[in-house]
C-alpha positions as CSV (number, residue, x, y, z in Angstrom):
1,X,-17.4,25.7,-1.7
2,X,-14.6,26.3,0.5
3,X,-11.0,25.3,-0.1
4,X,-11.5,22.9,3.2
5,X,-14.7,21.3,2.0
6,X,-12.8,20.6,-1.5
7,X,-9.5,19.0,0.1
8,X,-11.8,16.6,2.6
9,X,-13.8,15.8,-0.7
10,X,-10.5,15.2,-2.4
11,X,-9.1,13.0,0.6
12,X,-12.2,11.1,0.6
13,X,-12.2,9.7,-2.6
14,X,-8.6,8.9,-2.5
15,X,-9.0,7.1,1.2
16,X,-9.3,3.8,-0.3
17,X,-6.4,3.7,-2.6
18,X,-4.0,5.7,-0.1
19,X,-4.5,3.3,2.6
20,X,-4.6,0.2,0.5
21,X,-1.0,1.4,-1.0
22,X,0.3,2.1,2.8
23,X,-1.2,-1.6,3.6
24,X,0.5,-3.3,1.3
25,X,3.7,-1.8,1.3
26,X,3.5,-2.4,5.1
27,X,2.9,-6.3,4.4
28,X,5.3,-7.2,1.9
29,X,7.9,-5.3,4.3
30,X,6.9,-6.8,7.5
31,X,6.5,-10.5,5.6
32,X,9.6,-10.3,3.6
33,X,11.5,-9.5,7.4
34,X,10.0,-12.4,9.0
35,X,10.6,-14.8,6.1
36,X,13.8,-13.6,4.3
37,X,15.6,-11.5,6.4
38,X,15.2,-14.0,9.5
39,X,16.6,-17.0,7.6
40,X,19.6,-15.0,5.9
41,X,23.2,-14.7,7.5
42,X,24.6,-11.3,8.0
43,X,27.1,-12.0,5.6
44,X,24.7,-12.6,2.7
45,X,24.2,-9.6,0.4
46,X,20.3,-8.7,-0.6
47,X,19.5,-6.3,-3.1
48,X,17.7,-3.3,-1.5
49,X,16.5,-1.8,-4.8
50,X,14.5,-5.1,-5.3
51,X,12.8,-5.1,-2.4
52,X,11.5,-1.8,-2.6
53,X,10.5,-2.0,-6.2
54,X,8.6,-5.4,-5.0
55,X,6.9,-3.7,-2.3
56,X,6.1,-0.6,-4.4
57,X,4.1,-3.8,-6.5
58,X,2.4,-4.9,-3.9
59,X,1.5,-1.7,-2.5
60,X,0.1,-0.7,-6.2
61,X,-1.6,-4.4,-6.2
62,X,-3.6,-3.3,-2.6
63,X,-4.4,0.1,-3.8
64,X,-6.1,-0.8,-7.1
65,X,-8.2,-3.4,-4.6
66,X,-8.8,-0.5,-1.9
67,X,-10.1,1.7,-5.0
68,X,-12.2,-1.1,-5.8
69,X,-13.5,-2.1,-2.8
70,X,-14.2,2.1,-2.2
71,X,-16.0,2.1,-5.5
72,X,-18.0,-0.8,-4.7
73,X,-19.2,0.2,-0.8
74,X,-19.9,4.0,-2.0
75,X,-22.3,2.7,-4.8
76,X,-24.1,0.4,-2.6
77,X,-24.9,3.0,-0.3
């Protein structure tokens, strides 16, 4: 087995997670700009370090269900 065959193998298992981390980080980001950020005054300080470490959540919370939902399709098949 080639070292190509093993990183595609590698990427392939992990697709689910990966892109279910990037989904939800991208959600609560996008969500928390409409609905927060749209509704606060300039003036009003926001914690930065707390939204990250709430998207980093979320993004956790969609990767655990894109490994599940990965594990599930890939075992019906």
């Amino acid at each position: 087995m080639t070292k190509q065959n093993t990183s595609v193998n590698f990427l392939r298992s992990k697709a689910g997670m990966i892109l279910g981390f990037i989904t939800g980080m991208t959600a609560f980001l996008f969500l928390f700009k409409i609905i927060i950020l749209d509704r606060t005054s300039p003036a009003d300080e926001l914690a930065p370090g707390i939204v990250m470490i709430a998207a980093i959540i979320s993004g956790m919370c969609f990767a655990f269900v894109g490994r599940w939902a990965q594990n599930y399709w890939t075992k019906t098949r």
